[in-house]
C-alpha positions as CSV (number, residue, x, y, z in Angstrom):
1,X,-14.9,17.3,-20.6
2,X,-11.9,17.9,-23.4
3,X,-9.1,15.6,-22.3
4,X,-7.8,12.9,-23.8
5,X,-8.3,9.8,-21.9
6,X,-6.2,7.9,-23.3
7,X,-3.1,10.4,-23.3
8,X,-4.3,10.4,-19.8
9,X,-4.2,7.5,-18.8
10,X,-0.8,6.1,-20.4
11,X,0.8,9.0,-19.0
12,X,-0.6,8.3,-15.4
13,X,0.3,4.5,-15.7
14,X,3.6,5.6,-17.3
15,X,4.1,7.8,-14.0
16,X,2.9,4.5,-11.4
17,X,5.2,2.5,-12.7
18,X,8.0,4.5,-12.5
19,X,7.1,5.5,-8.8
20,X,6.9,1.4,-8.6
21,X,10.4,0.9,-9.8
22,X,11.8,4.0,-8.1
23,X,10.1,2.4,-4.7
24,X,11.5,-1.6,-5.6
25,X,15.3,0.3,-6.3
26,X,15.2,2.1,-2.6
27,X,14.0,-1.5,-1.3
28,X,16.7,-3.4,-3.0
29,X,19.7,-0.4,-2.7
30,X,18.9,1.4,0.5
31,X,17.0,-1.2,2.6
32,X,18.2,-4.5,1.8
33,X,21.3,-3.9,-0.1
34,X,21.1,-6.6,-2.2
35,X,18.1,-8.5,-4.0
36,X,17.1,-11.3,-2.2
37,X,14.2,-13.6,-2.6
38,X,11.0,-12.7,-0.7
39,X,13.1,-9.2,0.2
40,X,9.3,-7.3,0.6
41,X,7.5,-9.2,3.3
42,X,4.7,-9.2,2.4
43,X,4.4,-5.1,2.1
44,X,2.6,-5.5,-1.2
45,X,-0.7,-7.0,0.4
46,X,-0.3,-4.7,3.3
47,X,0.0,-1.5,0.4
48,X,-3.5,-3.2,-1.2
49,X,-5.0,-3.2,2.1
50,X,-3.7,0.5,2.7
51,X,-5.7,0.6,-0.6
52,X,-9.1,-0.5,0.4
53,X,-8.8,0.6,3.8
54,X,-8.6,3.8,2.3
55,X,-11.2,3.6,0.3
56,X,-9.6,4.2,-3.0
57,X,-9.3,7.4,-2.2
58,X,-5.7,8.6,-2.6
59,X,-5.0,10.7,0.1
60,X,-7.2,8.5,2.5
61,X,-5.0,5.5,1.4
62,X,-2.1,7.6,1.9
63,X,-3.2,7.9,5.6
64,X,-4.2,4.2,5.9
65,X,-0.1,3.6,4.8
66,X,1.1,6.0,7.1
67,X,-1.0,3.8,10.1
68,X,0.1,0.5,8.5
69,X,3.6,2.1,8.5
70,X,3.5,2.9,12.4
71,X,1.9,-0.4,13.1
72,X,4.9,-1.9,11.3
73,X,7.7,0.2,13.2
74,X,5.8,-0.5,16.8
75,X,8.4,-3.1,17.5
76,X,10.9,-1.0,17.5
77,X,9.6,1.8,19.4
78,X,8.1,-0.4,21.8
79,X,12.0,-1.8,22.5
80,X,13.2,1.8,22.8
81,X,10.6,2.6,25.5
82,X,11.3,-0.7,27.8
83,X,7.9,-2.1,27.2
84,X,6.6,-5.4,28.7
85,X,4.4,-6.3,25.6
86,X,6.0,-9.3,24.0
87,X,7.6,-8.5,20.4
88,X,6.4,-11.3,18.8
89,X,2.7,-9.9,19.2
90,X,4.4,-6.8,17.8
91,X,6.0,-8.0,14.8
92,X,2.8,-9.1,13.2
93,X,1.5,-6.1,11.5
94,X,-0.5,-8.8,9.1
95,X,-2.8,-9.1,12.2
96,X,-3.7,-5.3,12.3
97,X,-4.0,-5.5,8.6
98,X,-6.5,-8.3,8.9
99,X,-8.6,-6.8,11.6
100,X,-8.7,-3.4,10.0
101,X,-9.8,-5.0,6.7
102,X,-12.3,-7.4,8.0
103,X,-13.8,-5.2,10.9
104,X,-13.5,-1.5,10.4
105,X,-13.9,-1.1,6.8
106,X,-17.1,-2.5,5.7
107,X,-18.4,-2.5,2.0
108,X,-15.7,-0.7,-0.4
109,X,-16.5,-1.1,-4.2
110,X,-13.5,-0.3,-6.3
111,X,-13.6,2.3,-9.0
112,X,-16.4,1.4,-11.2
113,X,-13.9,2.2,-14.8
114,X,-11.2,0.0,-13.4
115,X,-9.8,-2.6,-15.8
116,X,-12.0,-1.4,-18.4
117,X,-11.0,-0.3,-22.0
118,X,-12.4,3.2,-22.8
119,X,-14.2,3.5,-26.2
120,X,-16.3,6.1,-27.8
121,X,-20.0,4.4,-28.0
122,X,-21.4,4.0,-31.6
């Protein structure tokens, strides 16, 4: 195609993990306000399953966080609203996660290039 894929791909895992340490700053600065052990809650598995819920698609798994992000903020809104639904049953957005996973996804294969090293073939 005439790219470099390995420029490519150092400058697009160059870019992730700056997003990644951009996102872990705004969690220990602006959320938390200090670092603390165990500060994320989980969110990291709940971003992977934003992942294959999405299909490894980006702007499907972009929508897949958005709905995990809702699910995760029902608690509050659910308070605001004088609901009678306990808020126990709505502070477990692990459960959602799990049942959107297990039931509504079915078979996702990951990108068939991931973890591998590109070469030219000889």
């Amino acid at each position: 195609m005439g790219i470099d894929v390995n420029r490519t791909r150092m400058v697009w895992v160059t870019v992730s993990g700056t997003l990644a340490g951009l996102g872990g700053a705004a969690l220990t600065i602006g959320a938390v306000g200090a670092f603390s052990r165990e500060m994320s809650a989980g969110q990291g598995y709940i971003a992977l399953a934003a992942l294959i819920f999405g299909r490894w698609n980006p702007w499907y798994a972009a929508l897949a966080a958005l709905f995990f992000g809702f699910a995760t903020n029902l608690k509050n809104l659910a308070s605001q609203v004088g609901s009678t639904i306990p808020s126990d049953l709505l502070a477990m957005p692990y459960l959602l996660t799990i049942f959107a996973i297990a039931g509504l996804v079915g078979k996702v294969r990951g990108p068939a290039a991931s973890g591998k090293v590109y070469g030219k073939e000889v």
